[in-house]
C-alpha positions, 0 to 999 in steps of 0.5 A, a space after each residue: 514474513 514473520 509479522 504478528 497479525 498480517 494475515 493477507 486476503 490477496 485479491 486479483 481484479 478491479 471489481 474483486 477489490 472494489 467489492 471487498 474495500 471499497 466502502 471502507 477506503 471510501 470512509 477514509 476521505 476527511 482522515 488525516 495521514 497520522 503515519 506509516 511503517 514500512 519493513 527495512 533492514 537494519 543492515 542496511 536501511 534498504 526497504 523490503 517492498 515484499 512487505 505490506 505498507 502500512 498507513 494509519 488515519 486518524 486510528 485507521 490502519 490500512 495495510 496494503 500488500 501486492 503479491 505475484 504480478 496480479 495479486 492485492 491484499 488489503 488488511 483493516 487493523 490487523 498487523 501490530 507494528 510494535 511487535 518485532 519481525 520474527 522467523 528470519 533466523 535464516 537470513 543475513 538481513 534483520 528487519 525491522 519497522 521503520 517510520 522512514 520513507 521519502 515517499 510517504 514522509 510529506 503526507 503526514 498530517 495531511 487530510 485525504 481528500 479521496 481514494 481510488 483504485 487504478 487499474 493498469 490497462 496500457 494501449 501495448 501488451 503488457 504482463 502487468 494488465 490489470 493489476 490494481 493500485 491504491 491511490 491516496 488524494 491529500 491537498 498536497 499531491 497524490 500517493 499510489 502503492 502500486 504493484 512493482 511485479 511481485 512487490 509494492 512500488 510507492 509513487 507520488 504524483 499525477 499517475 502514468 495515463 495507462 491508469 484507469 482510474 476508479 474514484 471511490 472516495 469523495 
């Protein structure tokens, strides 16, 4: 993807990513959202949702990708957002970080009050069965980057109740 430091480590499964990050997004509970980047498209501002949504916590860079229908990366510090996006020479479209996301925007400055894992377990059949999504409680709502098949889907609010929750925060 061209961006310097992400190296993604893709999981697959509750307890494969409640093993490997569990501890570390539990220490978050009490930080402040201090800001996010997201890659979009200088052409035209679109969001490029393959991308990881990066969030920072008083310091703390979480870096948060889904990949295939089943697939989560969770990254610590590793990607540096001042650096450009590079190895796109191919594309009509240029990205570019961006500090812009109506999703993200009114977390800001809150404090996380705790993190959970969800996990999609719909009543019907569903392709989507078992991914795992990364929500974020603050005082003022709930944020979830969730799976979108293939890509991040940010969503903001009570969770659909086909999520099983997994609290790991406060």
């Amino acid at each position: 993807m061209g961006i310097f430091g992400f190296k993604p480590s893709f999981l697959v499964g509750i307890e494969a990513v409640r093993q490997t990050h569990g501890s570390r997004l539990a220490k978050l509970a009490g930080r402040r959202l201090t800001g996010f980047v997201v890659v979009r498209f200088i052409e035209d501002g679109d969001w490029f949702a393959d991308c990881p949504v990066v969030l920072d916590f008083d310091g703390v860079q979480v870096e948060v990708c889904h990949s295939k229908l089943d697939e989560l990366s969770i990254g610590w510090d590793t990607i540096d957002t001042a650096a450009s996006i590079a190895g796109w020479d191919w594309s009509e479209f240029t990205p570019e970080w961006s500090h812009s996301d109506e999703h993200l925007e009114p977390f800001v400055g809150q404090e996380l009050c705790e993190v959970a894992l969800l996990e999609w377990r719909p009543a019907e059949r569903d392709l989507a069965a078992g991914t795992v999504a990364v929500e974020f409680v603050f005082a003022g709502g709930r944020l979830r980057i969730v799976n979108g098949l293939d890509e991040n889907r940010i969503e903001a609010g009570v969770a659909p109740p086909d999520y099983v929750r997994h609290r790991i925060g406060r």
